[in-house]
C-alpha positions as CSV (number, residue, x, y, z in Angstrom):
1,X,-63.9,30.6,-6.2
2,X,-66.0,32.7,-4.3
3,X,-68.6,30.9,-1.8
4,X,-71.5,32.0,-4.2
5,X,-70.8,29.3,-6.2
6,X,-70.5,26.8,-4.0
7,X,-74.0,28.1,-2.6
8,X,-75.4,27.8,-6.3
9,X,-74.1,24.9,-6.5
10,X,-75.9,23.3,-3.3
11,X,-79.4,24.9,-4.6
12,X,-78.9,23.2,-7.5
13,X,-78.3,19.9,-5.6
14,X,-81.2,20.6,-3.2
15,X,-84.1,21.7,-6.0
16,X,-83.0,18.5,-7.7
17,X,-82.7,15.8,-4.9
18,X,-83.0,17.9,-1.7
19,X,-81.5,18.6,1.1
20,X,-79.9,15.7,2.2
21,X,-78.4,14.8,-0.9
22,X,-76.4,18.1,-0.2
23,X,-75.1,16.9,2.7
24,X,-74.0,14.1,1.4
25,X,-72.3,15.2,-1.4
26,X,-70.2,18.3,1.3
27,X,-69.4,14.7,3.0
28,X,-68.3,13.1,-0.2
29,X,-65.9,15.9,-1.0
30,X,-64.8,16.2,2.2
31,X,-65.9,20.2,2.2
32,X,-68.2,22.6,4.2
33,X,-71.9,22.3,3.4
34,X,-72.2,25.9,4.4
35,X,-70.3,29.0,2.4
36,X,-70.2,32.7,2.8
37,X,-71.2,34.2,-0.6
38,X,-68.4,36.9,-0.3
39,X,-65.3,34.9,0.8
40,X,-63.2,33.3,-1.3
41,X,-62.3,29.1,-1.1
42,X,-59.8,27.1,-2.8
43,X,-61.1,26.4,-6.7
44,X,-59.7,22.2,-5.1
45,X,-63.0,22.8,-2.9
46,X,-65.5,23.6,-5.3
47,X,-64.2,20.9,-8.3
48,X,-64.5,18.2,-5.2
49,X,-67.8,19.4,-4.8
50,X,-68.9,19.1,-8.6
51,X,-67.2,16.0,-8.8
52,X,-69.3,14.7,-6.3
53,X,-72.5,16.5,-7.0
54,X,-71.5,14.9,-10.6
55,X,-71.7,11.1,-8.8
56,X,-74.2,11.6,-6.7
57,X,-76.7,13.0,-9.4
58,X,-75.4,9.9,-11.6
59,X,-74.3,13.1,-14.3
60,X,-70.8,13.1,-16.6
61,X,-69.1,15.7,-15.5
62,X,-69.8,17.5,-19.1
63,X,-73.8,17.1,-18.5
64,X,-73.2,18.2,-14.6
65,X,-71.0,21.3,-15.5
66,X,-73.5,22.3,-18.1
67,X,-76.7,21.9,-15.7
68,X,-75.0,24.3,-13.3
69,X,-74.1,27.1,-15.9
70,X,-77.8,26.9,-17.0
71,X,-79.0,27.1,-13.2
72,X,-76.3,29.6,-12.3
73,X,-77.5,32.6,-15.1
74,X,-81.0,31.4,-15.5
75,X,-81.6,31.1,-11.1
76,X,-78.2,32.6,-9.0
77,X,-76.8,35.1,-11.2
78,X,-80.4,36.7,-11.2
79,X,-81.5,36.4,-7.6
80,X,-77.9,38.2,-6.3
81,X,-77.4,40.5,-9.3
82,X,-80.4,41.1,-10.6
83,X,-79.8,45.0,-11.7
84,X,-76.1,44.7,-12.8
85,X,-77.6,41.5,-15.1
86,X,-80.1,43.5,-16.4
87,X,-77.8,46.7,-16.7
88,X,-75.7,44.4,-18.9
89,X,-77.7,44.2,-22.1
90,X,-81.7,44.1,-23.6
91,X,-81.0,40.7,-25.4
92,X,-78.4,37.8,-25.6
93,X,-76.2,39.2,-28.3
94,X,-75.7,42.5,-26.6
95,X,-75.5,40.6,-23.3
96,X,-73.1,38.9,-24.4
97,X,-71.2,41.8,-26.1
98,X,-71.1,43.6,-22.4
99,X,-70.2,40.4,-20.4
100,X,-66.7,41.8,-19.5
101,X,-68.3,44.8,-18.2
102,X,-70.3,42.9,-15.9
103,X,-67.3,40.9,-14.5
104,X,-65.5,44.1,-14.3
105,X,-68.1,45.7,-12.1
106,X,-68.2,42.4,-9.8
107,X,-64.8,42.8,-9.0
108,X,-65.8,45.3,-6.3
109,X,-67.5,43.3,-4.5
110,X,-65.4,40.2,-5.0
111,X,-61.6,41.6,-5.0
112,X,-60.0,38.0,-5.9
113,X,-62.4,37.4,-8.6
114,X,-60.6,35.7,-11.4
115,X,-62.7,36.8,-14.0
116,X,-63.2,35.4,-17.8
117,X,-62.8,37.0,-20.7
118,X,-65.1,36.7,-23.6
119,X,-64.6,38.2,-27.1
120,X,-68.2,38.1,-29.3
121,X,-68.9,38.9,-32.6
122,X,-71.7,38.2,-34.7
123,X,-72.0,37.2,-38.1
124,X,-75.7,37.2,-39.6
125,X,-77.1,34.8,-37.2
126,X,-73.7,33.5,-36.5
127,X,-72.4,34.3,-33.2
128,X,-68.8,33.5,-32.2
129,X,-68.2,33.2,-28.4
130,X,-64.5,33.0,-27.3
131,X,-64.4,32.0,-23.6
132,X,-60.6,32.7,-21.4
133,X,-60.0,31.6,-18.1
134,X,-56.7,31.0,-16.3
135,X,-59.1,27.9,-14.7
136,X,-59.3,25.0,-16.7
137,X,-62.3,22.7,-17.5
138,X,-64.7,24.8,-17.7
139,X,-66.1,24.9,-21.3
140,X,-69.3,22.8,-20.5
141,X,-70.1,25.4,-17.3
142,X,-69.6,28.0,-19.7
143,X,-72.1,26.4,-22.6
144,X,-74.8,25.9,-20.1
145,X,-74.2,29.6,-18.9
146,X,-74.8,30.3,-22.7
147,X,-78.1,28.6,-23.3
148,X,-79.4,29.8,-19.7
149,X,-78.5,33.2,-20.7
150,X,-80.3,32.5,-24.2
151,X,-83.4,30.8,-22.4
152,X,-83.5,34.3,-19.9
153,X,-83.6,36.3,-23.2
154,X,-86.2,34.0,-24.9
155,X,-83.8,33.7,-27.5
156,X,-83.1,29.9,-29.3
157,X,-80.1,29.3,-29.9
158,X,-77.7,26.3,-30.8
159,X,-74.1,25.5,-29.8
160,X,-73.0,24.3,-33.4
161,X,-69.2,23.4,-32.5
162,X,-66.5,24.2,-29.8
163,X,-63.2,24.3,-30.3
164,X,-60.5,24.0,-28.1
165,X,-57.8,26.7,-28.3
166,X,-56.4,26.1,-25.1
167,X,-52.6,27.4,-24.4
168,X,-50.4,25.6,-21.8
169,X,-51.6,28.8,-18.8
170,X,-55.0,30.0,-20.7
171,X,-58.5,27.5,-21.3
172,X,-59.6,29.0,-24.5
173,X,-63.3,28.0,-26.0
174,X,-64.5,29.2,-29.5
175,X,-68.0,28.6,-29.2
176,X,-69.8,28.6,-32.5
177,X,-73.4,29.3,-32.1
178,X,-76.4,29.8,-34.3
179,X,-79.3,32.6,-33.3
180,X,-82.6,30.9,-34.4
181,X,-84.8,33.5,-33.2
């Protein structure tokens, strides 16, 4: 993953339980405390980071996953992409309708990127959210990303079930979720 991450990741820590607490939690995982935003590190890095942000914040991984996807659209994704976020849709359906466009745009600037695919459609105020990654485990990132995204819209929203579709090479997420408002 690219060092942007990581770098969320520590903002999160450091807004939560400052900076020291970072620096505990680089020493924990045995990692940098410092990344480039643009260069790409081992996924091993970052998953020893969350694993020990996830200890040191006394979080499961689930709940610690999930508070970064909400910081991560509602904070990161916002303060480094600002226009392409805003380019990508009005409101959290058609957001999420143009999500893939979004990733494919970022792939200039980050070459490696490994980037999800999502497949939406919309029932009424059903929404159906499949999430594919080649990376594994990261459903819960992926929910809080959804209801930061939802929250940056000022649209409520519930997660009503996930279900795991998940091939043997492919993570694969249908996220069920009901538009309130």
């Amino acid at each position: 993953m690219y060092g942007i991450i990581q770098n969320s990741l520590k903002q999160l820590v450091i807004d939560m339980k400052g900076h020291d607490c970072w620096l505990e939690i680089a020493k924990n995982a045995k990692a940098e405390s410092e990344y480039i935003d643009n260069k790409h590190y081992d996924d091993e890095i970052t998953m020893s980071l969350v694993n020990s942000a996830c200890q040191k914040l006394d979080l499961e991984v689930d709940a610690c996953l999930e508070t970064f996807g909400f910081h991560w659209t509602t904070k990161t994704a916002y303060e480094i992409h600002g226009f392409l976020m805003d380019m990508t849709g009005k409101n959290f359906v058609e957001f999420m309708c143009n999500v893939n466009s979004l990733h494919d745009r970022l792939t200039t600037a980050y070459p490696d990127y490994l980037a999800p695919v999502f497949s939406v459609t919309t029932d009424g105020s059903q929404m159906y959210v499949i999430y594919q990654s080649k990376r594994k485990g990261l459903s819960s990132l992926v929910r809080g990303m959804l209801k930061g995204l939802a929250t940056r819209f000022s649209q409520e929203i519930l997660v009503v079930s996930e279900e795991d579709q998940s091939t043997q090479d492919i993570q694969k997420t249908l996220f069920t979720i009901e538009l309130i408002k």
